[in-house]
C-alpha positions in Angstrom: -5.6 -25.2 2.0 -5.2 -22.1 3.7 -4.7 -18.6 2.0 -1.6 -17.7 3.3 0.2 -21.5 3.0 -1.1 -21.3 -0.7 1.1 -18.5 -1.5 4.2 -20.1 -0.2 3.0 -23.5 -1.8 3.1 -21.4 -5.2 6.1 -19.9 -4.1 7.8 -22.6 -3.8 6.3 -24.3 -6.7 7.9 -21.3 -8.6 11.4 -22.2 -7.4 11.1 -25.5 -8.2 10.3 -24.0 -11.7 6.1 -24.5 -12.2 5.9 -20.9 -13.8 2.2 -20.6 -13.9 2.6 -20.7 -9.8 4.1 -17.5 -10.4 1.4 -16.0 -12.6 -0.6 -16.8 -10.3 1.4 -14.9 -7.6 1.1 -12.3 -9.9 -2.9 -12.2 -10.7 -3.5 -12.9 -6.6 -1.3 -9.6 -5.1 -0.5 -7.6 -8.4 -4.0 -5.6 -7.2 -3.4 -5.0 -3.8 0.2 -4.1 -4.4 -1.1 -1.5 -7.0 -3.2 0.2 -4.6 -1.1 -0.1 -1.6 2.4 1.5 -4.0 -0.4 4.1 -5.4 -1.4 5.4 -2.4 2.5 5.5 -1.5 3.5 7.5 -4.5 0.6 9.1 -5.8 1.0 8.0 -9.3 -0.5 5.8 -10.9 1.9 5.1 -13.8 4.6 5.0 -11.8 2.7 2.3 -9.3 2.5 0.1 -12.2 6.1 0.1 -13.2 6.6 -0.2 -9.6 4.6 -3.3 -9.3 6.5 -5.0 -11.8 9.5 -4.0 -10.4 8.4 -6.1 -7.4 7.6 -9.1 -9.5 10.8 -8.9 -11.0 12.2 -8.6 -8.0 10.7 -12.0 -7.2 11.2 -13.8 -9.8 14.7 -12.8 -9.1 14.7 -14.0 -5.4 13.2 -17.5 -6.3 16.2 -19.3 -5.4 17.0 -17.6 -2.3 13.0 -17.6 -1.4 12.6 -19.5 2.3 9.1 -19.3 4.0 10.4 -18.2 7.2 7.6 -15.1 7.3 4.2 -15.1 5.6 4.7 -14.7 1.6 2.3 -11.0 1.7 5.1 -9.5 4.5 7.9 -10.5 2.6 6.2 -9.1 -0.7 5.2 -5.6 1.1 8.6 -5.4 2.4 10.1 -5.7 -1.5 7.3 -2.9 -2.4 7.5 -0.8 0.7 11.3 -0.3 0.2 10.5 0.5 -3.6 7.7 2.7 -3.1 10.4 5.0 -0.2 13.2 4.6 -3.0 11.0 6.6 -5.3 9.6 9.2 -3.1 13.1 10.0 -2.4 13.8 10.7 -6.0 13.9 14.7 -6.7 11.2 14.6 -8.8 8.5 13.1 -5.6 9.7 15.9 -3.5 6.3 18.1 -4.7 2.9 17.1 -3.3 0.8 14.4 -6.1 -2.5 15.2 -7.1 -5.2 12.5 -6.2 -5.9 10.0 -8.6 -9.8 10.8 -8.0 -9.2 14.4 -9.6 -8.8 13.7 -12.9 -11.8 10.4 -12.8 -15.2 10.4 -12.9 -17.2 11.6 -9.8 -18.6 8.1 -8.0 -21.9 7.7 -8.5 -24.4 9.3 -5.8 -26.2 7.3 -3.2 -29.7 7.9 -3.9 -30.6 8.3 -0.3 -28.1 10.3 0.4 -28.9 14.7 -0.4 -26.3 16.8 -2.6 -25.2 18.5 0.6 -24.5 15.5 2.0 -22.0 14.3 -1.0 -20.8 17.7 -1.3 -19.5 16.8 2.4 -18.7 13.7 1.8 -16.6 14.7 -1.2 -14.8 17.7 0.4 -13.9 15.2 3.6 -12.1 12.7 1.8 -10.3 15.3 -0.1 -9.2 16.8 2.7 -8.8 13.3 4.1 -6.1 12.4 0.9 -4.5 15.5 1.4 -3.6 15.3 4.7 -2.5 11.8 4.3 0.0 13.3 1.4 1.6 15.5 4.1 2.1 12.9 6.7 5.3 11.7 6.7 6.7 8.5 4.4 6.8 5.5 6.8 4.2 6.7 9.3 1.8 6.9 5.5 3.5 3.5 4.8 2.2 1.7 8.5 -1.4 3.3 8.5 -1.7 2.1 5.0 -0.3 -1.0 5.7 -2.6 -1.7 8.6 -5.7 0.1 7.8 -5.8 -0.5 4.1 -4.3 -3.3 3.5 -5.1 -5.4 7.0 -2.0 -6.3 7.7 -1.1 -7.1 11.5 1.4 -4.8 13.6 3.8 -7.7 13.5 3.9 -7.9 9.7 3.8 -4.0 8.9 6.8 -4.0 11.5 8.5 -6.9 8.9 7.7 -5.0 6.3 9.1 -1.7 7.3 12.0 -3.3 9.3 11.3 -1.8 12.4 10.0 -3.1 16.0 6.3 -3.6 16.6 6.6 -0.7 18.9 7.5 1.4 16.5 4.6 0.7 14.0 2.5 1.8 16.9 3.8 4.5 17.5 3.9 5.4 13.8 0.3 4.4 13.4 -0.7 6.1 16.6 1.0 9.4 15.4 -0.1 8.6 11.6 -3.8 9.2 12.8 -3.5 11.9 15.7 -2.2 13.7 12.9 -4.9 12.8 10.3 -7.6 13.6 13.0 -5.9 17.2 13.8 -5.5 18.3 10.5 -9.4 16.6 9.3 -10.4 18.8 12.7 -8.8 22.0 11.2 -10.8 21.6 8.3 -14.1 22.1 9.5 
């Protein structure tokens, strides 16, 4: 059986009342969701709570569940709308540190020199930072697409917008990474 009819199979196993279809649910997206919401909010605790939010949000919907869209849209689009709800919040209004700050430096290539992590390292922090300052839905579409591998046609059922505009969004989205990554060397 195919990925994507699996999860509506378990989805609609869970509204006919199988529970351990919805654990599974659960264990399947619970991990992308986390990184996806993460890179959203730029907090790690508060991704969590988000995440369950969605599942309970779920669980919730079971009744009125119908597989009319792919079972990963409709789920983004239940975390997508969370994750904006909660950078709108007064406390979000101030740029989030990265995750990576407070962690563990990755462990070096071998092959690779110290000057060559050292620009490595400074890239992708310029690289998170820059994707902090782009704005909320156009962050929402590159992730979406780039990240996560969703198609235009889902991100655009996700975000509720046209197709068109998640082009446009993702088009601007990385114009804007690449001009502010160009600034910084």
């Amino acid at each position: 059986m195919h990925s994507l009819d699996e999860d509506v199979a378990l989805m609609l196993a869970f509204r006919s009342g199988d529970v351990a279809a919805f654990d599974q649910l659960f264990r399947r997206w619970s991990g992308p969701l986390l990184r996806y919401i993460d890179r959203m909010v730029r907090d790690l605790a508060t991704a969590e709570e988000l995440v369950q939010e969605v599942f309970i949000r779920v669980h919730r919907a079971r009744e009125r569940y119908s597989p009319d869209a792919r079972f990963s849209t409709w789920l983004y689009r239940i975390a997508t709308n969370l994750a904006l709800n909660e950078l709108r919040r007064p406390r979000h209004r101030s740029v989030h540190r990265s995750t990576d700050e407070d962690g563990a430096a990755p462990l070096p290539d071998r092959a690779a020199s110290t000057e060559d992590l050292v620009d490595a390292r400074r890239l992708g922090a310029a690289a998170e930072r820059a994707l902090l300052e782009l704005p909320e839905k156009q962050r929402a579409a590159l992730c979406l697409t780039a990240v996560e591998g969703l198609s235009y046609a889902e991100v655009a059922e996700a975000l509720e917008v046209t197709e068109k505009a998640v082009k446009s969004l993702v088009h601007r989205a990385r114009s804007s990474l690449a001009a502010r990554l160009r600034e910084e060397e």
